[in-house]
C-alpha positions in Angstrom: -3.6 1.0 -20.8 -0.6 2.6 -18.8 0.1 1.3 -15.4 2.5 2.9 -12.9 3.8 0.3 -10.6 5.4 0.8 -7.2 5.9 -1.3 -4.1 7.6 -0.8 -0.3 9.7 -4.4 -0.8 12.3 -3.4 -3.3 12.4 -3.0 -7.0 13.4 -6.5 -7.2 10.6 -8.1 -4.7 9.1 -11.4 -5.7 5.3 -9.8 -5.7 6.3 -6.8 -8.0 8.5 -9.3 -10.1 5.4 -11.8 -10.4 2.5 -8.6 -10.5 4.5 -7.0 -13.5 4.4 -10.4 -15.8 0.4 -11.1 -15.6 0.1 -6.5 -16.3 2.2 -7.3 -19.1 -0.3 -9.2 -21.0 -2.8 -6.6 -20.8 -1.0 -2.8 -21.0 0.1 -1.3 -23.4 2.9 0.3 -21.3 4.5 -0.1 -17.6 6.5 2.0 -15.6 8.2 0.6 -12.2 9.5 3.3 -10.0 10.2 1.6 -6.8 12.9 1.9 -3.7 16.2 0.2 -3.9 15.5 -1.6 -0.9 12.4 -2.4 1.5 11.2 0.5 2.9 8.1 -1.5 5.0 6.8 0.8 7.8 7.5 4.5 6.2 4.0 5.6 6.2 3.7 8.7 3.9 6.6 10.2 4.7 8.9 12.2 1.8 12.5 12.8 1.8 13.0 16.4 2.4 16.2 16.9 3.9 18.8 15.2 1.2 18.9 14.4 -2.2 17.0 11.8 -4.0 19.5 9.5 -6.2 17.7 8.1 -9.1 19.3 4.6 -11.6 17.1 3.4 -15.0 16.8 -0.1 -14.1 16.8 -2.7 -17.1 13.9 -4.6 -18.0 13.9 -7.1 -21.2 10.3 -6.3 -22.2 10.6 -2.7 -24.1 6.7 -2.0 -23.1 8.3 -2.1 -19.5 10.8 1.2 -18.3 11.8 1.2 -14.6 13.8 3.7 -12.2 15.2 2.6 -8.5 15.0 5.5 -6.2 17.2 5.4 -3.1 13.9 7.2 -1.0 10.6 5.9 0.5 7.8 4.4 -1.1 5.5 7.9 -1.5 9.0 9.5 -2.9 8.8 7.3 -5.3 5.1 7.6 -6.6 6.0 11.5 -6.6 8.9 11.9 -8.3 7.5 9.2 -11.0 4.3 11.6 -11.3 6.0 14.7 -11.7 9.5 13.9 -13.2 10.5 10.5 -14.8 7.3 8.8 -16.5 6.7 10.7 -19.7 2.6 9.9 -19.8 0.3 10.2 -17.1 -0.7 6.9 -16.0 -4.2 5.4 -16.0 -3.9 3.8 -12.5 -1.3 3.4 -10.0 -0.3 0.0 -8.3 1.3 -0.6 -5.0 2.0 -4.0 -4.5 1.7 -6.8 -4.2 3.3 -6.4 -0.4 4.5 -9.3 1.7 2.4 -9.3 4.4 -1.0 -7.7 5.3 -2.0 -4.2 5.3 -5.0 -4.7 7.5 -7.2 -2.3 10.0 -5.2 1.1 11.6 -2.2 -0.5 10.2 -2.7 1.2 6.9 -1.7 4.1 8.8 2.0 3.1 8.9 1.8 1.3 5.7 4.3 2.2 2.7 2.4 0.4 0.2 -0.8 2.1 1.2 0.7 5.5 1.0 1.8 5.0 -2.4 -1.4 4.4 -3.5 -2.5 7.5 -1.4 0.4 9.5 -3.3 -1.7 8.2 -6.8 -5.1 9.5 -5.8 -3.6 12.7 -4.6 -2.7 13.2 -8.3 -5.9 12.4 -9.3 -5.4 8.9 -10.5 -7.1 5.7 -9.5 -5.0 3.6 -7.2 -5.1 0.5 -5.4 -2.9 -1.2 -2.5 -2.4 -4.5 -3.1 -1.1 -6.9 -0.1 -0.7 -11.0 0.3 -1.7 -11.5 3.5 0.6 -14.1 4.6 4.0 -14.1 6.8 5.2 -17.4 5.5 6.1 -18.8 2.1 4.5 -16.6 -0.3 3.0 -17.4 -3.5 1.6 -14.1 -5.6 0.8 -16.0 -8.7 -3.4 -15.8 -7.5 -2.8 -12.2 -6.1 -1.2 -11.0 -9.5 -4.1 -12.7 -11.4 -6.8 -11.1 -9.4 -5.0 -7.7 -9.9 -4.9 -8.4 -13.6 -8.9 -9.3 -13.7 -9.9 -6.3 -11.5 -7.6 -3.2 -12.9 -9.7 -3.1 -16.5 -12.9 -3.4 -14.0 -11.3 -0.3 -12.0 -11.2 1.5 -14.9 -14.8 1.1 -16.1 -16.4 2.3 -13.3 -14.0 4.7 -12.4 -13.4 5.9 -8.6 -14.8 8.2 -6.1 -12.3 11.8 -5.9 -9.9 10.9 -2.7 -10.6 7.1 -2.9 -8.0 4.3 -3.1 -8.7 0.8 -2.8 -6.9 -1.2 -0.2 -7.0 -5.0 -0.6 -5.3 -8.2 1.4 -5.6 -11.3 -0.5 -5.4 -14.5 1.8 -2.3 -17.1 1.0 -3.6 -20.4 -1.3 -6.8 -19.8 -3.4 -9.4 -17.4 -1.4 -12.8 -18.9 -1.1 -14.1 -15.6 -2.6 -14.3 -11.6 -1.7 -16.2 -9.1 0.5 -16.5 -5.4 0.1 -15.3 -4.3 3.8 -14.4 -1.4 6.3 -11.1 -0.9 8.3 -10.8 -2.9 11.5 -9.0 -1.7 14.7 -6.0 -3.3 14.9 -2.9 -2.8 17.4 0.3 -4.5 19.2 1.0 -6.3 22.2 4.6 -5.8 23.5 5.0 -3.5 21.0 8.4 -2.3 22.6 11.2 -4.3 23.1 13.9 -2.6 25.6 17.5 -4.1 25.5 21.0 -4.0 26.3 23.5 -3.2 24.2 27.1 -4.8 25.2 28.3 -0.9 26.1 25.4 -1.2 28.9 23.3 1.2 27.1 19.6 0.6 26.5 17.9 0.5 23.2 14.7 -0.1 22.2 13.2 -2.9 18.8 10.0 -2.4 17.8 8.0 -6.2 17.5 5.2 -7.3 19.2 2.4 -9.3 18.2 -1.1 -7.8 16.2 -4.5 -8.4 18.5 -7.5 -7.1 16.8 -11.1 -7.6 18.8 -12.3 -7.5 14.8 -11.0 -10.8 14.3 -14.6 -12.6 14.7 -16.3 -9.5 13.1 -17.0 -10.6 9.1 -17.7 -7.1 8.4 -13.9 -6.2 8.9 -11.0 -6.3 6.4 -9.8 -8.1 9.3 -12.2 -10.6 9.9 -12.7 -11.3 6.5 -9.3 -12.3 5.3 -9.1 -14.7 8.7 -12.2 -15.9 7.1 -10.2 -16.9 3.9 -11.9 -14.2 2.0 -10.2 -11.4 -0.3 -10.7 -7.8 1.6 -11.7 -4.9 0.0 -11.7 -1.6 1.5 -12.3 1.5 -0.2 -10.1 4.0 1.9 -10.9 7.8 1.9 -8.1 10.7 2.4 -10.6 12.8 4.2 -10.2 11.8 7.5 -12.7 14.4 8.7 -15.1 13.5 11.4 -18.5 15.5 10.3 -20.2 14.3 12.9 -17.9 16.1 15.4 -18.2 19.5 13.8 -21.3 20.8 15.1 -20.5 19.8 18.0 -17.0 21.3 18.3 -18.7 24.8 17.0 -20.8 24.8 20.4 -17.4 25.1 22.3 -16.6 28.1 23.9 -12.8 28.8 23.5 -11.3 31.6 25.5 -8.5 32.9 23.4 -7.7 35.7 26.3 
């Protein structure tokens, strides 16, 4: 088995550090292609308008071969696909993230659009977050993500599928198979000062979700103590609205 690693914390990240010893023990080979630094918050977004600056980095384990690419988390998924990794892979790993990936905010999510840059290529992926913002421990996350990647790759997934899952902190009570909730941010904008007297603007607030109480939600479910499980579709089509839309009438004059 041949697993392609990546992440949006750094090549050096606890959760890729931790993920990459429990793979170890059942691959055959590893490649790590990862950014030099976090790079939380990119999205999807490539780096088209400068170079991309590439080091080997150095692991001790020779089934293990690793690059550091100074570019964003989807960069680094592409230019391992196409230009560094001598095999094709047979899945593709993003994680494990510090920090949930949960509802619309997969959307913004690095470590979700690496996994999205994977099942563009046509390989299975899977976005892998601990859903904690406090004193992390991956050891349970990187054992899940060893028993579930041979499972993965017995049943296979769906074209333009990815699987997006938030593991609680501590020992989750168990799993659910789930959809995206709504999430989004209260005070999302904080305006300043800067010493010169010129404004500038932070991004924080805080996440509110009304899926919170709702069990069928990734949301819900990982307040619930549960692992999350979302299979997450490229397709972002609404078929529904199509007929619809064709009984506009558009005046193109």
């Amino acid at each position: 088995m041949r697993v392609f690693i990546t992440n949006d914390d750094g090549i050096f990240a606890d959760g890729l550090t931790v993920l990459l010893k429990e793979l170890k023990s059942i691959a055959s080979h590893i490649y790590v292609v990862a950014p030099d630094r976090e790079r939380s918050a990119t999205g999807h977004s490539i780096t088209m308008h400068r170079p991309l600056r590439v080091r080997v980095a150095d692991f001790p384990d020779n089934k293990v071969q690793g690059w550091i690419v100074d570019g964003t988390p989807a960069d680094c998924v592409k230019l391992g696909l196409e230009s560094l990794i001598p095999d094709t892979p047979d899945i593709v790993i993003a994680g494990i993230n510090y920090g949930p990936n949960l509802g619309t905010d997969v959307l913004y999510s690095g470590t979700v659009a690496s996994a999205a840059e994977g099942v563009i290529n046509g390989i299975p992926s899977v976005a892998i977050s601990l859903a904690t913002h406090g004193n992390p421990d991956y050891r349970y996350a990187a054992n899940f993500v060893k028993k579930l990647v041979p499972v993965i790759l017995d049943h296979g997934l769906p074209c333009g599928t990815l699987l997006n899952i938030n593991i609680p902190s501590g020992k989750p009570a168990g799993y659910q198979i789930t959809k995206l909730g709504n999430l989004y941010y209260r005070n999302a904008i904080d305006k300043r000062t800067d010493p010169r007297g010129r404004d500038y603007f932070w991004m924080a607030g805080k996440p509110y979700s009304q899926d919170y109480g709702d069990p069928l939600t990734d949301i819900g479910t990982v307040k619930n103590g549960l692992i999350s499980i979302t299979p997450v579709q490229l397709d972002m089509t609404n078929y529904k609205l199509i007929p619809t839309l064709k009984k506009w009438k558009l005046d193109l004059e």
